[in-house]
C-alpha positions in Angstrom: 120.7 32.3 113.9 118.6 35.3 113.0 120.2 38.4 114.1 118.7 40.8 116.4 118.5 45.0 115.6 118.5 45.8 119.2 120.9 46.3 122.3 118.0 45.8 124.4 115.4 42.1 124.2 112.7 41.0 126.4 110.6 37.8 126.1 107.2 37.5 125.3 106.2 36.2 128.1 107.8 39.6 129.9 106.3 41.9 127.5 102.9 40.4 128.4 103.7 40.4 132.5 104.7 44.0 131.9 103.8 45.6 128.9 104.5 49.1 130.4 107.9 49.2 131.2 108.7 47.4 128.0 107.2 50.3 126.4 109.2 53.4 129.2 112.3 50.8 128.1 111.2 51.4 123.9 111.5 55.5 124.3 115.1 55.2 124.8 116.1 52.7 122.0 114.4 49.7 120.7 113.0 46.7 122.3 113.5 43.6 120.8 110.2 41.0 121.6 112.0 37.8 121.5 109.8 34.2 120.9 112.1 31.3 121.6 115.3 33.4 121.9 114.2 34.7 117.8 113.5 37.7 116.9 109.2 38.0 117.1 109.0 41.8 116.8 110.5 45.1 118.1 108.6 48.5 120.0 109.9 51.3 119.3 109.0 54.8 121.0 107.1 57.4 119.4 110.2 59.9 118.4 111.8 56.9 116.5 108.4 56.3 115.0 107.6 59.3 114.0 111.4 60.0 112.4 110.7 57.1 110.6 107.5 58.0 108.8 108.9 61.6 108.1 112.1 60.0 106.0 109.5 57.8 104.6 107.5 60.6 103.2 110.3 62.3 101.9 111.6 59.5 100.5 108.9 58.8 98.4 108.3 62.6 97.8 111.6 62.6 96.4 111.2 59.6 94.1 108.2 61.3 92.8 110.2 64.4 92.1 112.8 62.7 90.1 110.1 60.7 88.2 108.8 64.1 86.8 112.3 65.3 86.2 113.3 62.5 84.3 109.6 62.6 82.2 111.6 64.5 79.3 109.2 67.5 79.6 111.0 70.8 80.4 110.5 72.0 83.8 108.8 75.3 84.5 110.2 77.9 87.0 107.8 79.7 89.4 108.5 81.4 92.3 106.9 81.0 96.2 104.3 83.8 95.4 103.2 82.0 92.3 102.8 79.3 94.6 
């Protein structure tokens, strides 16, 4: 049994009678889209989307920032006017 990341599931066949209330229902918390009672995909509303591509970002931002740290060369101070 696959486990679902959701409180809240709706068939496929209900997300296709009614995509628009699955997608009020998604602004709130996510939707699982169930296919056969297994996990086929989940909507999400656009604050938890958009939270999730800012952490991204950083994310990879900061994995970028520790790659130049850790390149041995010495880092160089400036300040936000230098900037």
């Amino acid at each position: 049994m696959e486990t679902i990341l959701a409180n809240r599931s709706v068939g496929l066949s209900e997300l296709k009678a009614n995509p628009a209330a699955v997608m009020r229902a998604a602004e709130t918390e996510p939707v699982a889209i169930l296919n056969r009672n297994k996990p086929a995909g989940y909507v999400i509303g656009t604050a938890a989307w958009e939270a999730i591509a800012e952490r991204l970002d950083n994310l990879a931002l900061a994995e970028l920032a520790a790659a130049r740290l850790a390149d041995g060369q010495a880092p160089v101070k400036v300040t936000l006017d230098e900037l």
